[in-house]
C-alpha positions in Angstrom: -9.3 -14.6 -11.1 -10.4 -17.6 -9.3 -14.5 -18.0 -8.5 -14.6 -18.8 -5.1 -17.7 -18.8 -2.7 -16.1 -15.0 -1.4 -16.5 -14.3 -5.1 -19.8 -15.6 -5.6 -20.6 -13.3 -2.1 -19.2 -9.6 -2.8 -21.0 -10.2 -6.7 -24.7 -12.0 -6.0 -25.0 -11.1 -2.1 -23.6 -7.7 -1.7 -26.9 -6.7 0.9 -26.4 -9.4 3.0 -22.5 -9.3 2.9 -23.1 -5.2 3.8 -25.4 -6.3 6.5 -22.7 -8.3 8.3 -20.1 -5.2 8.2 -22.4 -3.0 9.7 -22.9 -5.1 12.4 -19.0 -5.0 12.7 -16.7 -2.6 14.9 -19.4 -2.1 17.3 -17.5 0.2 19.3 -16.1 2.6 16.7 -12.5 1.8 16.8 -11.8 1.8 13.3 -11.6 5.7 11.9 -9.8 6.4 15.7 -6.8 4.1 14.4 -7.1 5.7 11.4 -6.7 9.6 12.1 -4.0 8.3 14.4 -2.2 6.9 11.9 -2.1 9.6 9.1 -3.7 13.0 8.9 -7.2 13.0 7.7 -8.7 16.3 7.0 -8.3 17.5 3.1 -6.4 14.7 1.9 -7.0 12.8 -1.1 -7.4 9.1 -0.5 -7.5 6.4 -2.7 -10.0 3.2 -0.9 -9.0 0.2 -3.4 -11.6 -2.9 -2.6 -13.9 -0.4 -0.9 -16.7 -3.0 -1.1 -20.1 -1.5 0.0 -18.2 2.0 1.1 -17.4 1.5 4.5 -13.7 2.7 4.7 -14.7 5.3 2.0 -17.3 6.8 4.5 -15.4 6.9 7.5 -12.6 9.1 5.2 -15.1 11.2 4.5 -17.0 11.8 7.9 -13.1 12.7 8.9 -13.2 15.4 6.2 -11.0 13.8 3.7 -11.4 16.1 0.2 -11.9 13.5 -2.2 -12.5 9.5 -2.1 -11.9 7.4 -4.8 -13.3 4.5 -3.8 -12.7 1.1 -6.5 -13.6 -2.5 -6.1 -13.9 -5.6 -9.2 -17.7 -5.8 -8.0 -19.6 -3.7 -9.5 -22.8 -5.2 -7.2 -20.4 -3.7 -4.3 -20.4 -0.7 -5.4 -23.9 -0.1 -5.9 -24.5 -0.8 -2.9 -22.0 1.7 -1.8 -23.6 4.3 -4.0 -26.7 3.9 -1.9 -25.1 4.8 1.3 -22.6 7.6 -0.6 -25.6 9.2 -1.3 -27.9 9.1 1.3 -24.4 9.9 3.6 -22.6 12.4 1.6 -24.8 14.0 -0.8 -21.7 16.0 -2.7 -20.8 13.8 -5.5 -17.7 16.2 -6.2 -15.9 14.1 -3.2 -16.0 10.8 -4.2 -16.1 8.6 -7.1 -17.1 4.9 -7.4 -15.1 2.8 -9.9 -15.3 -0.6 -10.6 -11.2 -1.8 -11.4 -9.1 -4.1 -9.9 -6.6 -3.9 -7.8 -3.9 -4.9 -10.3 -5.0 -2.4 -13.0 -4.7 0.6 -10.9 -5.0 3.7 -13.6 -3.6 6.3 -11.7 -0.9 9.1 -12.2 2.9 8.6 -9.7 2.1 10.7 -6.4 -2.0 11.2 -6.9 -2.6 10.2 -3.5 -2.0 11.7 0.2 -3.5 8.6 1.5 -4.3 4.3 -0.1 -6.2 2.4 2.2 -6.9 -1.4 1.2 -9.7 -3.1 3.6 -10.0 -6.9 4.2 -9.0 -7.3 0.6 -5.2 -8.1 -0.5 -5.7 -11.6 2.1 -7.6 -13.1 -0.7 -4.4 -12.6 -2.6 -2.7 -15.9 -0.5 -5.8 -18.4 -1.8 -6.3 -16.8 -5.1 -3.1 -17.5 -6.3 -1.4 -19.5 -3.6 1.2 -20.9 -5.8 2.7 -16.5 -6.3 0.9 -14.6 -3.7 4.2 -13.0 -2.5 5.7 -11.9 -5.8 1.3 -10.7 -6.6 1.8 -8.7 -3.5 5.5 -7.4 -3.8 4.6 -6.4 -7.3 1.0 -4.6 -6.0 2.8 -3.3 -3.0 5.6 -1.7 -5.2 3.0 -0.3 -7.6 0.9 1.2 -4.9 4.4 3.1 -3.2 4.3 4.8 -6.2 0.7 6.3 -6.1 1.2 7.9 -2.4 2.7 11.2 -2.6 5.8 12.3 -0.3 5.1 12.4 2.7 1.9 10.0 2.6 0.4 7.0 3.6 -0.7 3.1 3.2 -2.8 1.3 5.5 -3.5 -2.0 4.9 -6.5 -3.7 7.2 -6.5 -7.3 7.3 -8.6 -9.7 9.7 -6.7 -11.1 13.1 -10.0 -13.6 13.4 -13.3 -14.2 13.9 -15.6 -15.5 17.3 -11.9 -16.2 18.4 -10.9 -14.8 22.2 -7.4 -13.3 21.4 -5.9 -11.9 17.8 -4.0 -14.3 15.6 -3.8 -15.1 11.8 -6.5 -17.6 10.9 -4.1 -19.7 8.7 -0.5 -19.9 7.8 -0.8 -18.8 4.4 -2.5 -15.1 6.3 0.4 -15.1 8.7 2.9 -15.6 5.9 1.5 -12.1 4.2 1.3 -10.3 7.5 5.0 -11.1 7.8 5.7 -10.4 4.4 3.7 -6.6 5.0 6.2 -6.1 8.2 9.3 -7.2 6.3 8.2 -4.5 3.7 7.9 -1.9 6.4 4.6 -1.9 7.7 4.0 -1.6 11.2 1.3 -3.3 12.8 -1.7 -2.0 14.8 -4.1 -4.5 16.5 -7.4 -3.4 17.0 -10.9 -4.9 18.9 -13.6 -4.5 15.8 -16.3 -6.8 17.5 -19.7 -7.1 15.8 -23.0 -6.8 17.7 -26.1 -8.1 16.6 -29.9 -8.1 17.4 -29.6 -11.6 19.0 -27.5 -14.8 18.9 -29.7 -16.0 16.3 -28.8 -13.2 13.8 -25.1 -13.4 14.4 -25.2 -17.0 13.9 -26.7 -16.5 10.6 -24.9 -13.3 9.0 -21.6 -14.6 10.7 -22.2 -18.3 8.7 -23.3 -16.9 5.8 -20.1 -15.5 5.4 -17.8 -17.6 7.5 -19.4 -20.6 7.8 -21.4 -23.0 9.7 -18.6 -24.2 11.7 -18.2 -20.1 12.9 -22.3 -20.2 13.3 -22.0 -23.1 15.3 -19.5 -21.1 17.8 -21.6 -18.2 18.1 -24.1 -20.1 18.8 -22.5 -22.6 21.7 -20.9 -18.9 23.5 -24.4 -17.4 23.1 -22.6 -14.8 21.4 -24.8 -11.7 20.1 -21.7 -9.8 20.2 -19.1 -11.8 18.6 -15.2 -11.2 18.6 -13.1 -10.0 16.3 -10.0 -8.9 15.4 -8.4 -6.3 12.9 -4.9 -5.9 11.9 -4.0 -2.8 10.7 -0.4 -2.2 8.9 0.8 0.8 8.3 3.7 2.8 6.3 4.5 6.1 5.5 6.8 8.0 2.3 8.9 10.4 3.9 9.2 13.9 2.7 
């Protein structure tokens, strides 16, 4: 796997990556899109690049039975431990594994419920040259874990400190298209951030994005900056 700068982030920054997605969907839009896309309650979900837990949280606060929750960093997931623990106390209903997402080591039909966050778009720079037939191939693999009837719901970002929703770059369109031509039906959704001050967006929202994004925030006077969430959905029938 390439070692990019995102790389370098999610394994020697994992605190300050988690402190710029708590800052994020400010007006809890997130788990609402969720629970309306696939029943919530008892299920068994599979989160694969939970990151620092968030997705794996909100499942849970909707009374999902079990998480399984895996991600390549293990740095990621201790942080996600941290807030697992302090959040949902009994261990029995979720797991933390670091794995990747090609090497998923599950049995056919485990899974009411996969949910991928903000992960699968690194797919389209980490191996530009193959990303569709990495996705059709991770896609395929991942139809096969979701039980009948059941879910996948992909979330993928729309942009960042931008006024209206669009892919940031061809290559991300390209995969979006690719997820709708595979049969996932897209949901846009407002997942703004808000932060202390424009100061502290500027500098969580470059850290990550970059200065060019900081310098933005920073020109709108943006403490709450915009952003934008795809979220693609598909179900297995009965």
């Amino acid at each position: 796997m390439p070692n990019d700068r995102y790389q370098q982030i999610y394994q020697d920054h994992a605190d300050t990556y988690d402190a710029l997605i708590a800052a994020e969907d400010c007006d809890g839009n997130l788990l609402p899109a969720l629970a309306g896309a696939c029943h919530l309650e008892h299920i068994r979900a599979l989160d694969i690049g939970a990151g620092t837990g968030r997705l794996t949280r909100l499942l849970l606060r909707a009374g999902a039975r079990k998480v399984i929750a895996i991600d390549q960093s293990p740095a990621m997931l201790a942080v996600a431990k941290r807030h697992l623990l302090r959040e949902c106390p009994d261990r029995s209903r979720w797991s933390l594994t670091a794995m990747d997402a090609d090497a998923l080591a599950f049995s056919p039909a485990s899974f009411d419920l996969v949910v991928a966050g903000w992960v699968f778009g690194h797919t389209t720079s980490w191996h530009p040259q193959r990303w569709p037939e990495v996705m059709r191939g991770r896609l395929q693999h991942i139809e096969s874990l979701v039980k009948r009837p059941g879910t996948t719901v992909i979330f993928e970002t729309l942009g960042t400190a931008t006024q209206e929703p669009a892919a940031p770059n061809p290559a991300l369109a390209a995969y979006y298209a690719l997820l709708e031509e595979l049969g996932f039906t897209r949901t846009v959704l407002a997942t703004d951030y808000q932060f202390a001050s424009v100061e502290q967006a500027a500098q969580i929202c470059g850290f990550f994005f970059g200065e060019a994004r900081a310098a933005t925030i920073r020109q709108n006077g943006w403490a709450r900056v915009p952003e934008w969430t795809g979220m693609w959905t598909r179900h297995n029938g009965a």
